[in-house]
Structure formats: C-alpha cells, structure tokens
N, C-alpha and C positions, 0 to 999 in steps of 0.2 A: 864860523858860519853865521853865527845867529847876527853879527855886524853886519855881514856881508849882506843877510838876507833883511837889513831895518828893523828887526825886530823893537818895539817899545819896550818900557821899562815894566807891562805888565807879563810880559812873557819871559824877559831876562830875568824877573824878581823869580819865576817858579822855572826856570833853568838853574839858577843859582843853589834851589831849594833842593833841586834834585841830586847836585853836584857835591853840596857837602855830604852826601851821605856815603859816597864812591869813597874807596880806600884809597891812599894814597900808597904808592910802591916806590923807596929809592932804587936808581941804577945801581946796581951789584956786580962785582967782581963775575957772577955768574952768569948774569944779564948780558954783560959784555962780552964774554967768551961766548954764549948762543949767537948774541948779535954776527961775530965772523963766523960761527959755524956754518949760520944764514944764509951769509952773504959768499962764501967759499962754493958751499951746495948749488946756490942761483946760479951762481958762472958756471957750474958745470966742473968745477976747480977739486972736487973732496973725493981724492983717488977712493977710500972706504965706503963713500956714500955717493953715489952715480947717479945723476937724474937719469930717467926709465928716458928710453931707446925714443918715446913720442914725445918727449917732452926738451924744447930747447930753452938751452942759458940763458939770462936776463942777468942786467942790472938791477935790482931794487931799488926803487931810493930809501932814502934815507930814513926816513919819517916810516914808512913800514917796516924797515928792516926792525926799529925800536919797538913797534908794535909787534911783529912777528915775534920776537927774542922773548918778550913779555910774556907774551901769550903762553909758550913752550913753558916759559920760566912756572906759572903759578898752574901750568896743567890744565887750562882752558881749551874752548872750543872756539874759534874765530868765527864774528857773522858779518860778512862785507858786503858790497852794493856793486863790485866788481873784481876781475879775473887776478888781482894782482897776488892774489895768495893762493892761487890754484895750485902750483904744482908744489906748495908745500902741504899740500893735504895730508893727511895719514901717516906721510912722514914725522913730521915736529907736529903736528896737533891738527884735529879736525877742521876743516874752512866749511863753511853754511854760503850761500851765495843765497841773496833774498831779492 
C-alpha cells in the first residue's frame, strides 16, 4: 500500500522501523488445516459447524483465508476496515470493524 500510496523514503524508513519489531510466524501444519476449516465453514460446507440460518456462504479469498487461519492459530482478535470477516466472529475468533 505504502507503494501504491507514493509514499517517500522518509515514511518507508519508519514503516520499515515499525515492521521489524512484528513477529514473524511460519505456515504450520496447523495453520493449514484452520485455513480449510475456514474455507469449508464460508461455503456453508462443515456439516458440524453451520453458518447461523442469517448468514449466507461466501468465497474467501485467499489472502484472508491466510489471515483468518492465523489469527485462530495465535488466539487473536481480528481489527479490519471491512465485512469480510464478519461472519467468522465469535466463532474462530473476535473480528473489531473500525
């Protein structure tokens, strides 16, 4: 984004600042097996876990599904800037909409 948005090299130098301090997490055997849990529950697909009767199927893509799984994985709270993790609220871990 920060490409996208032009940012100069005095704002990438303290992005950069802020980024090495974020943990890094390999994908996991565990990680991966949440990921299709995910992505099973979205479609509507996971006979033991039903999306609720108001809530219809989706695709995820992809790039959230990885986010979603994560999330679950380290027992986080998700804070996003849109609906796309709505209906895994409360289920697989808290979503924040800001």
């Amino acid at each position: 984004m920060a490409r996208q948005l032009g940012w100069g090299q005095s704002k990438m130098n303290i992005l950069e600042k802020l980024l090495i301090n974020f943990p890094i997490l390999y994908i996991n055997s565990e990680i991966a097996e949440t990921y299709v849990d995910i992505d099973v529950y979205s479609q509507g697909k996971d006979r033991l876990k039903p999306l609720p009767i108001n809530v219809s199927s989706r695709n995820m893509g992809k790039n959230d599904l990885w986010i979603a799984a994560t999330t679950n994985y380290i027992q986080a709270e998700l804070i996003t800037m849109d609906n796309d993790f709505v209906h895994l609220n409360d289920t697989f871990f808290k979503v924040h909409i800001v």
